[in-house]
Structure formats: structure tokens, C-alpha cells
BALOBA-1460 file (C-alpha; in Angstrom, 3 decimals):
// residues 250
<rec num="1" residu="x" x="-5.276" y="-36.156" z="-10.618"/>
<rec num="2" residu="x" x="-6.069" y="-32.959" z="-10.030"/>
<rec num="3" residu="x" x="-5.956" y="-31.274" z="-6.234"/>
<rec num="4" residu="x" x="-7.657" y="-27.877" z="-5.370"/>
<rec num="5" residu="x" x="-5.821" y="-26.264" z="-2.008"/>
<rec num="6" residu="x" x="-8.126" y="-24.600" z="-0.310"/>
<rec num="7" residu="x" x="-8.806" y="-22.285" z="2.910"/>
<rec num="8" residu="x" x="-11.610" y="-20.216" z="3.864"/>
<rec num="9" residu="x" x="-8.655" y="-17.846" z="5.528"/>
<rec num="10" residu="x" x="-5.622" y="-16.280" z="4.909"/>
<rec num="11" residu="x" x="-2.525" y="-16.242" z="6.521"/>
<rec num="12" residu="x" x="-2.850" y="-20.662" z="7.177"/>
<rec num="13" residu="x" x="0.026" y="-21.390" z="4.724"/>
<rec num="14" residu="x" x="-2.530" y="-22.284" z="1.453"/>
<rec num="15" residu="x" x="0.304" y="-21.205" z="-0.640"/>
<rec num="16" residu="x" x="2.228" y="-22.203" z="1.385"/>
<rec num="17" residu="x" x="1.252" y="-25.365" z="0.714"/>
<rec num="18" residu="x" x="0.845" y="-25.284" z="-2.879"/>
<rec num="19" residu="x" x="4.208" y="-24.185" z="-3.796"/>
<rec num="20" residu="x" x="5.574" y="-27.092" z="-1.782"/>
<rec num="21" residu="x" x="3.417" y="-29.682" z="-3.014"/>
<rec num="22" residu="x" x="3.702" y="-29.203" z="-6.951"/>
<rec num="23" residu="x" x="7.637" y="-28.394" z="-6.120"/>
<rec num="24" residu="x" x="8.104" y="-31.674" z="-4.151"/>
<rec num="25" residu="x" x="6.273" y="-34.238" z="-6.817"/>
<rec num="26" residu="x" x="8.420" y="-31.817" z="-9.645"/>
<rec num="27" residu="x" x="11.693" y="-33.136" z="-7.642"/>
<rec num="28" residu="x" x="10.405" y="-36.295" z="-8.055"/>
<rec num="29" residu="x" x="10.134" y="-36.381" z="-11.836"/>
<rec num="30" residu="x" x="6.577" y="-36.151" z="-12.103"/>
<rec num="31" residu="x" x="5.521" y="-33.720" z="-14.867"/>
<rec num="32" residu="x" x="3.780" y="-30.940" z="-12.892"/>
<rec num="33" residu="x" x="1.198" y="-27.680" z="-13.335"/>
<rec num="34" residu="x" x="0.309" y="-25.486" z="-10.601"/>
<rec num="35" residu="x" x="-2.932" y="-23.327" z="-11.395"/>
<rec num="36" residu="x" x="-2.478" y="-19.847" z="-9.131"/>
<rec num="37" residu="x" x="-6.338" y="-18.528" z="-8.800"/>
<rec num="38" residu="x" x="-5.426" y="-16.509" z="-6.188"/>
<rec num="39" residu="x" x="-5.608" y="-12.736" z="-6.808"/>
<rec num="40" residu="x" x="-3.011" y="-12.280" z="-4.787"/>
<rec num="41" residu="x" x="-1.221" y="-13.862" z="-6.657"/>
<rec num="42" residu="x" x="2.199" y="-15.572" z="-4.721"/>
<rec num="43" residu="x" x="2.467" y="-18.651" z="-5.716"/>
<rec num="44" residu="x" x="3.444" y="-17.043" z="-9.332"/>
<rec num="45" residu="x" x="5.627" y="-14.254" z="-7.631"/>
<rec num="46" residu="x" x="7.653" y="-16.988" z="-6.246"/>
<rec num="47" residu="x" x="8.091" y="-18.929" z="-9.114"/>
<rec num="48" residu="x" x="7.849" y="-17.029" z="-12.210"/>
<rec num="49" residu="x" x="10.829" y="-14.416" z="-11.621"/>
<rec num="50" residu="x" x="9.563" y="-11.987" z="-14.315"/>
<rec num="51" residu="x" x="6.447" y="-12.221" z="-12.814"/>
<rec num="52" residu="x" x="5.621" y="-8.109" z="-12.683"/>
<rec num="53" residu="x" x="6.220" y="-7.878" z="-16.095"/>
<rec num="54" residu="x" x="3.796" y="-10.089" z="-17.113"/>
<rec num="55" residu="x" x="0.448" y="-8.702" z="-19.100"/>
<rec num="56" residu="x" x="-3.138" y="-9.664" z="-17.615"/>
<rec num="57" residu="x" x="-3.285" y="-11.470" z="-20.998"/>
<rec num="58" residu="x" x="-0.980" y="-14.066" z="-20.198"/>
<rec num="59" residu="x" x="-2.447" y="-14.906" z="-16.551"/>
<rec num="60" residu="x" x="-5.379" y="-16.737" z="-15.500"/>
<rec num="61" residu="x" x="-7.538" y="-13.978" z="-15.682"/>
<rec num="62" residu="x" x="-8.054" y="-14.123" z="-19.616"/>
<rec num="63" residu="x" x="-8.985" y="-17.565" z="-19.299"/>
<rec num="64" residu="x" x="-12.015" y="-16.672" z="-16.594"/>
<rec num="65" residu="x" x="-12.611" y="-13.641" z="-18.035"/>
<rec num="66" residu="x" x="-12.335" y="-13.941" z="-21.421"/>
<rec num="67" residu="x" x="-12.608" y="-17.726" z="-21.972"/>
<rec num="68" residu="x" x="-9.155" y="-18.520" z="-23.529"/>
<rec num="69" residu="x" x="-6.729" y="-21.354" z="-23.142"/>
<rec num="70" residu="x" x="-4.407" y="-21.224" z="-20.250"/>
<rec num="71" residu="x" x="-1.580" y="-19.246" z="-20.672"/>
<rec num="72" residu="x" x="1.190" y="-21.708" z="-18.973"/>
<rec num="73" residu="x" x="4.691" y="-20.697" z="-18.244"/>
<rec num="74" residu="x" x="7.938" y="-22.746" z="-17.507"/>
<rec num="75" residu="x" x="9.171" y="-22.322" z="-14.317"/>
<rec num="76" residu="x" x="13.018" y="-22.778" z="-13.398"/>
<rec num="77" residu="x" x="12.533" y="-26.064" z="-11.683"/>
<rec num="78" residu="x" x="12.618" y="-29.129" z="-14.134"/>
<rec num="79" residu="x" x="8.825" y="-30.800" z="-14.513"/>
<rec num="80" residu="x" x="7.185" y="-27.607" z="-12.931"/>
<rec num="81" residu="x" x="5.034" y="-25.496" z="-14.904"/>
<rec num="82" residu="x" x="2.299" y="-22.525" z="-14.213"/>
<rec num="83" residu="x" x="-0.677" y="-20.624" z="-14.803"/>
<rec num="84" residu="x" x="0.089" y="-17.738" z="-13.052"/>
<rec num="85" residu="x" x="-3.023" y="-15.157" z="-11.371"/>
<rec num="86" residu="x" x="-3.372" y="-11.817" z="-11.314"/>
<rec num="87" residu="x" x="-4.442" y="-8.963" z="-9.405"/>
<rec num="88" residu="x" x="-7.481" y="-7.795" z="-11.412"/>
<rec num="89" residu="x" x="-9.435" y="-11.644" z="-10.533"/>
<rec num="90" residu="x" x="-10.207" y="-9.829" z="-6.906"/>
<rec num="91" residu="x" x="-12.800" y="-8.106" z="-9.168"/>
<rec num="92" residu="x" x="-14.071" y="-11.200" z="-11.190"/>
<rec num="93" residu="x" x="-16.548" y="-12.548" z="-8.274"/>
<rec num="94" residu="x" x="-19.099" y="-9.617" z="-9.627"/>
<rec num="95" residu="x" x="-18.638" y="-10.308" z="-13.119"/>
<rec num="96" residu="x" x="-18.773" y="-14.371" z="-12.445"/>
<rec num="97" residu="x" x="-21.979" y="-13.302" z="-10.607"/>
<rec num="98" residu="x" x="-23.710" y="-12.063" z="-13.671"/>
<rec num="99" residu="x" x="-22.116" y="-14.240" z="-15.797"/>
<rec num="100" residu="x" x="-24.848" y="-16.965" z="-18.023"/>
<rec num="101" residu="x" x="-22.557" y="-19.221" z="-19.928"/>
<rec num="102" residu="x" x="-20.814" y="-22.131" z="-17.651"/>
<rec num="103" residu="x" x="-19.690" y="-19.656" z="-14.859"/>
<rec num="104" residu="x" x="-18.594" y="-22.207" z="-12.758"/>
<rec num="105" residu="x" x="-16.894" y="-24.244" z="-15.813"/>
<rec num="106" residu="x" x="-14.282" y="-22.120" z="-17.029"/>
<rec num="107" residu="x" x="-11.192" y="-23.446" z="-15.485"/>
<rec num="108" residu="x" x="-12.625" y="-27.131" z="-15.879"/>
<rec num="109" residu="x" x="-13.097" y="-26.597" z="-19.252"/>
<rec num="110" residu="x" x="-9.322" y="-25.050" z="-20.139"/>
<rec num="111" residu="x" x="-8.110" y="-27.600" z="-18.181"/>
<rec num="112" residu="x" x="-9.621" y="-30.697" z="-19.700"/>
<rec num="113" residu="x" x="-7.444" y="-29.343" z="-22.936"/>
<rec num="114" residu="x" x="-4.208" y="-30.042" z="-21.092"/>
<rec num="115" residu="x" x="-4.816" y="-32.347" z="-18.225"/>
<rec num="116" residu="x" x="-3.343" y="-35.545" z="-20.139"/>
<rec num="117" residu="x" x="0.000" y="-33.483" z="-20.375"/>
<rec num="118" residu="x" x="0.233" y="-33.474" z="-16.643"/>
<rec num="119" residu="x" x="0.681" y="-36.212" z="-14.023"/>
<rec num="120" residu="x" x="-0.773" y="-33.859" z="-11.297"/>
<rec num="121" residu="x" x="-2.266" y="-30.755" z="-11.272"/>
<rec num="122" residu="x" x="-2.225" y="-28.212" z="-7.743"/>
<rec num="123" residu="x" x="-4.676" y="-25.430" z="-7.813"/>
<rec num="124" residu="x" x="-3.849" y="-22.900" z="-5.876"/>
<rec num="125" residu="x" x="-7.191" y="-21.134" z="-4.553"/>
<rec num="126" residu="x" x="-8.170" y="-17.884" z="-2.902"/>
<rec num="127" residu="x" x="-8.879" y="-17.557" z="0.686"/>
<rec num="128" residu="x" x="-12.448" y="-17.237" z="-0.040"/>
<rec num="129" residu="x" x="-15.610" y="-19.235" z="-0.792"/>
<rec num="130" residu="x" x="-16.134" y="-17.531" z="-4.120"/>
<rec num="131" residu="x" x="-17.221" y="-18.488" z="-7.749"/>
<rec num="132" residu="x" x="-13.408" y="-18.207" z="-8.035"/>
<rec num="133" residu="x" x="-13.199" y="-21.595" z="-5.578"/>
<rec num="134" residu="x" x="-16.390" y="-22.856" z="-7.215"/>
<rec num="135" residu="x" x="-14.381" y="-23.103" z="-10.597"/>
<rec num="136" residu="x" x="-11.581" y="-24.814" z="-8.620"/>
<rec num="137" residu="x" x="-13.648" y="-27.373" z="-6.909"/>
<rec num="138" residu="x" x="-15.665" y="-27.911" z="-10.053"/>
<rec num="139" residu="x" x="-12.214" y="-28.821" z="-11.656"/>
<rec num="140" residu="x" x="-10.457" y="-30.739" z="-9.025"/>
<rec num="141" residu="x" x="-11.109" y="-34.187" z="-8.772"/>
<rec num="142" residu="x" x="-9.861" y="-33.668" z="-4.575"/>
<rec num="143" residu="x" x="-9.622" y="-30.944" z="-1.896"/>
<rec num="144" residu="x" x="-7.004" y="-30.429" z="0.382"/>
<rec num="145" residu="x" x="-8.502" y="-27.967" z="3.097"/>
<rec num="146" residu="x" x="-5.170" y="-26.048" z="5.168"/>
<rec num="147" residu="x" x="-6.011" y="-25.227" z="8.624"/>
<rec num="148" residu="x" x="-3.735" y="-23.090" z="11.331"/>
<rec num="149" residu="x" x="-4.273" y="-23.484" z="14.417"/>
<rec num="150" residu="x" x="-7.238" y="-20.983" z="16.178"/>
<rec num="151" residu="x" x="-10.265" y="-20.990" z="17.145"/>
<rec num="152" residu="x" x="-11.680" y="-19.145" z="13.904"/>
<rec num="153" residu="x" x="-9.577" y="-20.737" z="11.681"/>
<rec num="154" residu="x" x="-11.419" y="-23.985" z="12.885"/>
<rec num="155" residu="x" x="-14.356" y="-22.464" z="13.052"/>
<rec num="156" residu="x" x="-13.749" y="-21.891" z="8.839"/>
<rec num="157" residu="x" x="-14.125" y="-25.892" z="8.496"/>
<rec num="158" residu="x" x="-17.911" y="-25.991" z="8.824"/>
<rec num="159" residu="x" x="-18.355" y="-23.577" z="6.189"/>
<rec num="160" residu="x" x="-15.553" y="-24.708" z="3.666"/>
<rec num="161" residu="x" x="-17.191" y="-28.608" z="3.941"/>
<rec num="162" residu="x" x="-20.311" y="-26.965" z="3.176"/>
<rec num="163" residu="x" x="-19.258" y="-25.735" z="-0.182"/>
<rec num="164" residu="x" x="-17.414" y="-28.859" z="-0.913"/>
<rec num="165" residu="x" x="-20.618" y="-30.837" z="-0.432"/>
<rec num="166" residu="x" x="-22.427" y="-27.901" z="-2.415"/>
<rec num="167" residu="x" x="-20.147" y="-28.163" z="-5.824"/>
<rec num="168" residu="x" x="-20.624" y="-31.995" z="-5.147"/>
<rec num="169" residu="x" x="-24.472" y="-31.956" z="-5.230"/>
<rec num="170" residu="x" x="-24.400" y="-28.878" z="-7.986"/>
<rec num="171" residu="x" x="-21.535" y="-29.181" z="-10.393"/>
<rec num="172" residu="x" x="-19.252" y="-32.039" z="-9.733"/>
<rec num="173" residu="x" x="-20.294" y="-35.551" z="-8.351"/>
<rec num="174" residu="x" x="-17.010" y="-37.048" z="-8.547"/>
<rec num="175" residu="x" x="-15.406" y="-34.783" z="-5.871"/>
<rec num="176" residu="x" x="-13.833" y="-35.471" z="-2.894"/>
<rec num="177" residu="x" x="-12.358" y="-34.240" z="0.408"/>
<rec num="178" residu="x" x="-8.627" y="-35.440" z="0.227"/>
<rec num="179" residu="x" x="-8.354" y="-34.044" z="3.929"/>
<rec num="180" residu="x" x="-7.551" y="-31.532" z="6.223"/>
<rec num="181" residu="x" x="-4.126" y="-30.477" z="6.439"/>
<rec num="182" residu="x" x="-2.762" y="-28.947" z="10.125"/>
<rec num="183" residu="x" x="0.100" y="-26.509" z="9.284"/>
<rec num="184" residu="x" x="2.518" y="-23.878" z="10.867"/>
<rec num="185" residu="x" x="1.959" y="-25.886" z="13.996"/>
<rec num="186" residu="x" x="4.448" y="-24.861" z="17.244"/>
<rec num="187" residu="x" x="4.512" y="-25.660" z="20.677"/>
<rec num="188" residu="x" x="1.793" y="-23.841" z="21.917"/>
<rec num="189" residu="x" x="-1.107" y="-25.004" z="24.065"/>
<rec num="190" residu="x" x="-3.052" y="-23.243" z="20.975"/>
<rec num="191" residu="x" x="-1.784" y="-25.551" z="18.727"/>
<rec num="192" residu="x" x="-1.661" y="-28.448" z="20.541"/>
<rec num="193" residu="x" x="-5.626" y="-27.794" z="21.327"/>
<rec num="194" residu="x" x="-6.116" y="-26.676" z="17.940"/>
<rec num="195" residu="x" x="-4.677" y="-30.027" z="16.287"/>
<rec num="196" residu="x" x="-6.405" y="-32.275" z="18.751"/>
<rec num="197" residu="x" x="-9.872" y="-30.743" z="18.538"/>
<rec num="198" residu="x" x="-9.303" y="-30.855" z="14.577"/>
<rec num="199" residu="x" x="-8.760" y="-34.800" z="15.100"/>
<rec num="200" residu="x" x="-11.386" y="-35.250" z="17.925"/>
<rec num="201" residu="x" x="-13.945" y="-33.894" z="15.437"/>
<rec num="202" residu="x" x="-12.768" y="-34.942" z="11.827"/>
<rec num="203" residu="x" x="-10.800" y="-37.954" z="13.389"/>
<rec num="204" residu="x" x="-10.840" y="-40.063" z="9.633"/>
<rec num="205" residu="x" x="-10.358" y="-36.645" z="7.616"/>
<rec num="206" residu="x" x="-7.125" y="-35.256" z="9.213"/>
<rec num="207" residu="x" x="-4.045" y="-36.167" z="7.383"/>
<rec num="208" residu="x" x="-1.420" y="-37.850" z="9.923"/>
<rec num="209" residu="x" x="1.475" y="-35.471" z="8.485"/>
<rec num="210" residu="x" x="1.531" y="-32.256" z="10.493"/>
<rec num="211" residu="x" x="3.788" y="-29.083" z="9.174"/>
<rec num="212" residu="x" x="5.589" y="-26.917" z="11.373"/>
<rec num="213" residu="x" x="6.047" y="-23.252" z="11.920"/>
<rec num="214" residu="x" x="9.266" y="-23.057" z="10.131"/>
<rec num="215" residu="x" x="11.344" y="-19.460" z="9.117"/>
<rec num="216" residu="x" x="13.078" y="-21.593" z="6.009"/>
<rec num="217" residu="x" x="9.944" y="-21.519" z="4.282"/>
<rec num="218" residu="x" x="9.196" y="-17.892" z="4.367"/>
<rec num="219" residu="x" x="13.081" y="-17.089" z="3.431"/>
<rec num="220" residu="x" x="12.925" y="-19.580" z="0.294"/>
<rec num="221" residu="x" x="9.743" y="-17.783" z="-0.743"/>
<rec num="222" residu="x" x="11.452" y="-14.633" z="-0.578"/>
<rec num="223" residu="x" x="14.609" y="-16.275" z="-2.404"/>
<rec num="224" residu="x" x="11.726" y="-16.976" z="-4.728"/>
<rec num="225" residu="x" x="12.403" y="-20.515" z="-4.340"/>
<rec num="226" residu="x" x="10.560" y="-23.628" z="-2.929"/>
<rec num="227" residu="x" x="11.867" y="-25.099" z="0.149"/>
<rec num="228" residu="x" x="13.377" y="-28.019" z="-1.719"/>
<rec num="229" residu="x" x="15.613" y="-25.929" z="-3.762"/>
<rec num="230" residu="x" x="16.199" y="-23.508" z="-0.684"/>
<rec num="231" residu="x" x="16.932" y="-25.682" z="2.080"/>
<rec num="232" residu="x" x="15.779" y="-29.772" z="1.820"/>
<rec num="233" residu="x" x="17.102" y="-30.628" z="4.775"/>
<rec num="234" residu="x" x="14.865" y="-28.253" z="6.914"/>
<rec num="235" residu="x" x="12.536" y="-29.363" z="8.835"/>
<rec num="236" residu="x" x="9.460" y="-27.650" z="6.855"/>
<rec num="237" residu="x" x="11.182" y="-29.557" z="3.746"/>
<rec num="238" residu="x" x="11.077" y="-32.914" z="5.497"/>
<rec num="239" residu="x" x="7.540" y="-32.330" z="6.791"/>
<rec num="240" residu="x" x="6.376" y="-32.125" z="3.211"/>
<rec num="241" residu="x" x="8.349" y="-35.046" z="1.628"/>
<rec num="242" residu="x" x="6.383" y="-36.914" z="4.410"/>
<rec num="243" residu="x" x="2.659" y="-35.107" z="3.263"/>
<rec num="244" residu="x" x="3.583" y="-36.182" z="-0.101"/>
<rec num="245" residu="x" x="4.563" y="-39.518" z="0.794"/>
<rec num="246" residu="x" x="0.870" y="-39.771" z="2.489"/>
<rec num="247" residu="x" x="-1.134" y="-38.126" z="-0.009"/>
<rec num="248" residu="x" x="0.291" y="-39.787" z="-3.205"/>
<rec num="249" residu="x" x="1.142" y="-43.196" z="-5.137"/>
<rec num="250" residu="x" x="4.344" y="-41.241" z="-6.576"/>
């Protein structure tokens, strides 16, 4: 099965997210690759520790760009492995743009190559509704839209669920919204209005697991650890084990 994680904005906890999800079904044996298409690229400067001295060749963006196989990395956790991004992809989009041979196929088509080695696969995608998120919705086989509370980051739904019903009509008829994910939730009457208008409008969409506004996650990812390893008795830890619980048969 393969999951794209997706968010029209930054700053929601997408990587968040990501790093936490093909971490957590890692821990559980499960044999695990996390795809980073994000130019900025943190998902892969949390878990690959030499990450700056990697080459452009041996990131995503020779696969997009110049149509080779993934170049996949170990990572130090057991069962986890990675295709790590790069910085230069935030220029891809005009290239893409132009592009005439299977522009939106290119990670669907490296992938199919190594899919069978995998149990799940986590795709990581930019913040962005580009041909960069085209290629990772083409791939995936389910979405998991991240939302923070706000009234723009709401607002972002409309236009994401567009584009997933878009790459379903266009390139991939087998797709599917897993659901909306509400993280980095608090106490506030923002969030609590934010979480219940999300339900109130999407009521069979929004997963019941909620994820808090937690410190321990942003310290692991500066340990350059996922919140497992870091700390898996914190409450952003146990929140997860729960999403994971909900989302799969593992």
C-alpha cells in the first residue's frame, strides 16, 4: 500500500507526520520506504545523518529529472529505508511543465520496480499542489491530507480534494482519500472550532485520532530521531501508535 501525505500548507506537521508514520509501522517490523518529494527536504535531514553530503545524484531529483531508479538509503532504524529529496526539485515544477514523456509518471513508474520489496510505502509531499504532488498522487494508491487548525488552513481542503478528484479522473482511477488528519491540536477555542468545523463538514472523512501540539516531537527531529526512538512514552508518540492503529491492518 502505498500512502501520499499531503498539505496544501506548510507549517501543519506533513512531515511531521510522515516521519512518524513510516517510523511507527518500522517499530513494528513492517519493512518500510519513505519517499521525501519535498524540496525542502526534512524528512531526509532527520533521518539520513550524512544527509548534506549527499550528491543531487543520489536523491529523488535524478529520478524526476533524469528518469533513473530510486536511489534508496538505509536509515538507522531497523525496516526503515529512504529516498531522500533535494533542494534543486523547488525548480522542477517548470521543467515538469514542459516536460512530453509521462510527466506525471515518473515516481509511479520507479516505484512499481520496488514496491513488492516494501510492505508500505509513505510519500512525503510538498506543501504545494504541483506536478511534484501530481506524481505522488498518481503513485499512491491513498491520501492522507494534514490539517492545523485555522481558518486558511481549512480553507486549503477545498482545493487539495479538488486535485485528488483531478489525478483520479486524469491519471489514476484507483485513488483514494484515506482522510483528513487534525494535528498539533491545543486547547484553544481555535482548535477546538477548527477540529469541529473539520468534522461538521467532512464528518465520514476525518480520522477519529487527533495529534497534539507536542515540544517532544520537534526536539526528536532535531535529535534527528523519530519520536519513537526519542521519547515513546510522550504523548505525540502515543497519539501516533493510536493513528496507526486506525489507519492500518498491521
Amino acid at each position: 500500500m502505498i500512502y501520499a501525505v499531503a498539505s496544501q500548507k506548510g507549517g501543519v506537521g506533513k512531515t511531521s507526520t510522515s516521519i512518524s508514520l513510516a517510523a511507527g509501522v518500522a517499530h513494528r517490523g513492517k519493512k518500510v520506504l519513505l519517499v521525501d518529494i519535498d524540496s525542502q527536504a526534512n524528512s531526509s535531514k532527520v533521518l539520513i545523518k550524512e544527509y548534506p553530503s549527499l550528491k543531487k545524484e543520489q536523491t529523488i531529483y535524478t529520478t524526476i529529472l533524469e528518469l533513473r531508479p530510486l536511489p534508496i538509503h538505509k536509515t538507522q532504524l531497523a525496516n526503515l529505508d529512504i529516498v531522500p529529496s533535494h533542494i534543486l526539485l523547488s525548480n522542477t515544477d517548470m521543467e515538469l511543465t514542459t516536460a512530453l514523456n509521462h510527466r506525471e509518471e515518473r515516481l509511479k513508474k520507479a516505484l512499481d520496480l520496488v514496491r513488492s520489496q516494501y510492505e508500505y510505502i509513505f510519500i512525503d509531499c510538498p506543501p504545494t499542489l504541483s506536478w511534484l504532488t501530481i506524481n505522488a498522487m498518481t503513485a499512491a494508491d491513498k491520501v492522507i491530507v494534514v490539517v492545523s487548525p485555522g481558518y486558511f488552513e481549512l480553507d486549503s481542503i477545498v482545493q487539495i480534494s479538488k486535485t485528488i478528484t483531478e489525478v483520479r479522473e486524469l491519471f489514476n482511477p484507483r485513488l483514494e482519500l484515506a482522510g483528513f488528519l487534525f494535528t498539533m491540536s491545543d486547547s484553544t477555542v481555535n482548535s477546538r472550532t477548527s477540529l469541529q468545523l473539520l468534522r461538521q463538514t467532512y464528518t465520514s472523512s476525518v480520522f477519529n485520532t487527533v495529534i497534539p501540539r507536542n515540544t517532544d516531537l520537534r526536539d526528536a527531529h532535531f535529535q534527528k530521531q523519530d519520536i519513537f526512538s526519542y521519547n515513546a512514552a510522550s504523548a505525540a508518540a502515543q497519539a501516533f501508535e493510536k493513528f496507526i492503529k486506525e489507519l492500518l491492518p498491521v
